[in-house]
Structures are given as structure tokens and as C-alpha cells.
VMD Tcl script that draws the C-alpha trace (Angstrom):
set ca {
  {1.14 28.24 -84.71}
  {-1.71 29.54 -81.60}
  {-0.05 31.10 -78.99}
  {-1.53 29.31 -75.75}
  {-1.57 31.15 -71.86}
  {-1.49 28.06 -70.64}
  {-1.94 24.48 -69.75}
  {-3.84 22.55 -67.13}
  {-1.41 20.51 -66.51}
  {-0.40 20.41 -62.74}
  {1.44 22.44 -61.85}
  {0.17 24.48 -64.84}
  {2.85 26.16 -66.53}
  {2.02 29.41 -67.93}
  {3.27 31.71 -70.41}
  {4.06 34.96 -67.94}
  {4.92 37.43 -70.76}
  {2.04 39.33 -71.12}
  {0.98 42.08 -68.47}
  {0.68 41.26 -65.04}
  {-3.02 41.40 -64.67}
  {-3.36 38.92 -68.03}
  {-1.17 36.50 -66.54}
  {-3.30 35.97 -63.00}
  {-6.19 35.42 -65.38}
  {-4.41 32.50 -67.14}
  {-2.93 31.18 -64.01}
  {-6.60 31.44 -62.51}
  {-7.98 29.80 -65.67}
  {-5.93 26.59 -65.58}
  {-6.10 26.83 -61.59}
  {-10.30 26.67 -62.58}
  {-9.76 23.52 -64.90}
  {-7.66 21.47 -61.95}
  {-10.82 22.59 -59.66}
  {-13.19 21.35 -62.37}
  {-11.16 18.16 -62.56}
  {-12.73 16.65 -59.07}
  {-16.74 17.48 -60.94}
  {-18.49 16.15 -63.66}
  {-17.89 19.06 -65.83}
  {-14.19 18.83 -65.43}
  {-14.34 15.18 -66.33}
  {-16.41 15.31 -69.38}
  {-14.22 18.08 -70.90}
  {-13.32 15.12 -73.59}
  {-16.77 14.39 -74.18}
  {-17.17 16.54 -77.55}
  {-16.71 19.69 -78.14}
  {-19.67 21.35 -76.74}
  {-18.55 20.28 -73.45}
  {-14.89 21.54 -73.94}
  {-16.38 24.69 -74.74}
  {-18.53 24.49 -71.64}
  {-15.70 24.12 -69.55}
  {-13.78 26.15 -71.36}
  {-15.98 29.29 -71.26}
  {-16.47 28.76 -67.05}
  {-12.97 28.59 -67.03}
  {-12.40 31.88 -68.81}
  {-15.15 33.33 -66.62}
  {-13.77 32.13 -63.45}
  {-10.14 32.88 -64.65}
  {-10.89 36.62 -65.63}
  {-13.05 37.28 -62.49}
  {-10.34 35.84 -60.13}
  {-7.60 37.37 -61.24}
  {-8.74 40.43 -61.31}
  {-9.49 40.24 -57.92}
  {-5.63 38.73 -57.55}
  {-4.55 41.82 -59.24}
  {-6.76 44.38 -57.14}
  {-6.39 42.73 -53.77}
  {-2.21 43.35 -54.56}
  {-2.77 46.36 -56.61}
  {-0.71 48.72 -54.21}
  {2.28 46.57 -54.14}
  {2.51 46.31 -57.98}
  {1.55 48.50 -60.76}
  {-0.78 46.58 -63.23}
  {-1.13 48.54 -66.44}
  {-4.64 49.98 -67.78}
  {-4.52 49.23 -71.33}
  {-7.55 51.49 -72.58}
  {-6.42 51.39 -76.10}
  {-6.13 48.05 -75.99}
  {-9.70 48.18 -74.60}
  {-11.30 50.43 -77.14}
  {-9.07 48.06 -80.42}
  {-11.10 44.50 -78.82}
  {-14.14 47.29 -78.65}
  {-14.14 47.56 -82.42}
  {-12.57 44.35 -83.36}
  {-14.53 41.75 -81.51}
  {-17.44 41.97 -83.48}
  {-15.64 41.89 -86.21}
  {-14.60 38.50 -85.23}
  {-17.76 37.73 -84.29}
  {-19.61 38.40 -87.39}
  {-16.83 36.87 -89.74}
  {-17.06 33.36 -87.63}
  {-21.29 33.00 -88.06}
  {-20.50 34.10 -91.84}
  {-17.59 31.75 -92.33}
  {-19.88 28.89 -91.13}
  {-22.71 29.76 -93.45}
  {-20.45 29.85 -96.26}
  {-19.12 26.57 -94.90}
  {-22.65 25.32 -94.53}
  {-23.11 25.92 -98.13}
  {-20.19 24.35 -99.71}
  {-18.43 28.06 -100.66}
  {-15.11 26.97 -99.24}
  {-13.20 29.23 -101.54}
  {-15.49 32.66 -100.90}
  {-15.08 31.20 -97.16}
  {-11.37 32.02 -97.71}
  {-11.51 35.15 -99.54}
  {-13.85 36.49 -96.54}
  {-11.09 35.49 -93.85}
  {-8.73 37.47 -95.84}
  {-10.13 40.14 -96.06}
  {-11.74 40.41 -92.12}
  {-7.73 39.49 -91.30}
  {-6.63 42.84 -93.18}
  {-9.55 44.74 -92.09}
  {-8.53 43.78 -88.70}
  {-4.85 44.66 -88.99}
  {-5.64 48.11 -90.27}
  {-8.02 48.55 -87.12}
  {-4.70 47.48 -84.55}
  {-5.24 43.73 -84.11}
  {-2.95 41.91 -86.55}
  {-3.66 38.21 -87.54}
  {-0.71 36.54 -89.02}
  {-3.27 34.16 -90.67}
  {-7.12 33.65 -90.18}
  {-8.78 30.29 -91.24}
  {-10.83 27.47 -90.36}
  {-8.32 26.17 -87.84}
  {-8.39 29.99 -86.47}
  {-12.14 30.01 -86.15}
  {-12.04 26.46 -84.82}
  {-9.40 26.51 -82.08}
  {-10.91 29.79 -80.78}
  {-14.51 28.96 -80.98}
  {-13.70 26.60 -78.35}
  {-14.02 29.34 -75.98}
  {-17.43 30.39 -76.24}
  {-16.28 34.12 -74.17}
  {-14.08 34.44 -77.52}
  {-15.31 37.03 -79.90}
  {-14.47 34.50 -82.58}
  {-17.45 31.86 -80.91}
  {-20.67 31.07 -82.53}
  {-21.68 28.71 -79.47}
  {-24.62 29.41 -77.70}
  {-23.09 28.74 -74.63}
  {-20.79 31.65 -73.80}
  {-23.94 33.95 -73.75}
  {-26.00 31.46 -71.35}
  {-22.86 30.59 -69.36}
  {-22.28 34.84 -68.85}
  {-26.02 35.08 -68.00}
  {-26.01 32.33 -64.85}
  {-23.19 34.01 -63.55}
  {-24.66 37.65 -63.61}
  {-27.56 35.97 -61.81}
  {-25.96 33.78 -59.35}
  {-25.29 35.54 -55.60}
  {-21.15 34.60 -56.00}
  {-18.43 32.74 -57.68}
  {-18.11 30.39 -55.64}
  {-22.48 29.87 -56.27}
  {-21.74 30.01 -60.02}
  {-19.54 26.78 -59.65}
  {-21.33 25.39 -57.35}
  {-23.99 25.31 -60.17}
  {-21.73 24.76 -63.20}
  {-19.37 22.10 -62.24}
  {-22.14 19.56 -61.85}
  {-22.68 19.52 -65.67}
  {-21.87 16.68 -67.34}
  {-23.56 17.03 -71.10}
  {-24.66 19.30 -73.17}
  {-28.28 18.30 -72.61}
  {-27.72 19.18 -68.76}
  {-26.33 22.48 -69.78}
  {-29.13 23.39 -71.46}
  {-31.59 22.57 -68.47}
  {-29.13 24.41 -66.44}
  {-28.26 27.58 -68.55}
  {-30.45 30.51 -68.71}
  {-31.48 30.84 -72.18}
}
mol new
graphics top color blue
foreach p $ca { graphics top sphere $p radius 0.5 }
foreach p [lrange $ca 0 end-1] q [lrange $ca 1 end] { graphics top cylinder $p $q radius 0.2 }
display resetview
């Protein structure tokens, strides 16, 4: 079973038992998907799954970047805990992730199902000796979090081009303004940056 933050349900519950500063992401990441609700992005979330990862990945833009705002702008009134060696474990395991998911798909691609598996197995225990234990990684893994293309486990193209419109737009609130009109993956790619 995937743990989940959350869901954008409204009012969107959310799972508040990770550290204070994770939670006002989630919270700020469903908040992000009722917002996109009212825009053609939000409604074509069930379009296929480029577009869920779309909306998805502006979510967990919009989600990080706002809560850590949340968490700053209250930041004297509550202690939020610096994790850097949680920091420097996604440093070293996130391309690890990364590189298993585009070699998992080639194998896929390829008809290797079984050397697919053995690869998963091994990338979960290589993972668990570097501090970020997998109960199990396999398709479904790759699957469910390659739906969020700012996951290191993504091979989508559009977590990259979604990252690079919002280092170039002027705000938030201009990166929405420019993302929430998307409604296909043929729009995001005239949209996107590539």
C-alpha cells in the first residue's frame, strides 16, 4: 500500500504526521488542485495521464513553494525542523530513482519483464543501505509516482519544463496564471519551455 499526503477532496483531509513544514506543503498541494478545479487544467486532470501529471507536478510546485512560505511567515511561533540528513539521503538517492525508472522502462520497452524485476530489487536494497527504505519497488511503484513529474522516480518530460516556466515567470501567482489555462498535452508543449 502508497502512503498518500493527501486528497483533493474539499475540505482536503490530510495526513498531518509528518513534520510541520511537510504537512503545509500537502495542505498547499491539495489547496492548489481545488484552485485548479475552476481552470482548464484542473478540469482535464482525467484526461490521460500526461495531464494528471501536468497538474500534478504544478501542484507539487505550488504546494512546496507555498508552504514554505506558510512555514517561514510563522516560523517564530513554531519550530519547524531542518532535516539536513534527510536532505543530503534524497541528495544521493533521487537519482538513483531516477535512473532505475528510465532503465525499468527500457527493459519494459523490450519485453525483459523479469531482468525489469531483478533491477528493482536490487535499486530497492541499494537504496535501503543508502537510508531510504522501500518496502517494495515495482511497476506499480514507478507508475503511481511517475505521476508526479517533480518525483525523482518520473521519466516525464514535463516536470523539467514545468520547473523551468516557473524559474522564469516574475511570481506564483504569474506561473498559474500561465499554467492553469492548459488543457492538453499539446497546449503544454506550446506553453512549456523546452
Amino acid at each position: 500500500m502508497t502512503t498518500i499526503g493527501g486528497v483533493a477532496l474539499y475540505p482536503a483531509p490530510v495526513v498531518s504526521s509528518r513534520d510541520y513544514l511537510r504537512t503545509l506543503q500537502i495542505m498547499a498541494h491539495e489547496w492548489t488542485h481545488h484552485y485548479l478545479g475552476f481552470y482548464p487544467l484542473g478540469l482535464s486532470y482525467a484526461r490521460g495521464p500526461e495531464m494528471r501529471t501536468i497538474n500534478e507536478t504544478v501542484s507539487d510546485i505550488v504546494g512546496d513553494e507555498l508552504g514554505e512560505a506558510a512555514a517561514l511567515s510563522i516560523a517564530a511561533e513554531l519550530p519547524i525542523a531542518d532535516n539536513p540528513e534527510r536532505q543530503s539521503i534524497l541528495a544521493r538517492t533521487d537519482p538513483i530513482l531516477r535512473s532505475l525508472r528510465l532503465e525499468v522502462d527500457e527493459l519494459l520497452a523490450q519485453g525483459e519483464v523479469e531482468e525489469a524485476e531483478r533491477r528493482m530489487e536490487a535499486a530497492r536494497r541499494e537504496l535501503i543501505d543508502a537510508g531510504r527504505p522501500f518496502r517494495k519497488i515495482n511497476q506499480a511503484f514507478l507508475a503511481f509516482r511517475g505521476g508526479y513529474g517533480a518525483s525523482a522516480s518520473s521519466a516525464s518530460q514535463w516536470g523539467p519544463r514545468l520547473f523551468a516556466l516557473r524559474e522564469a515567470s516574475q511570481s506564483l501567482a504569474h506561473f498559474l496564471e500561465q499554467v492553469r489555462e492548459i488543457n492538453s498535452p499539446e497546449e503544454a508543449d506550446r506553453v512549456l519551455p523546452r
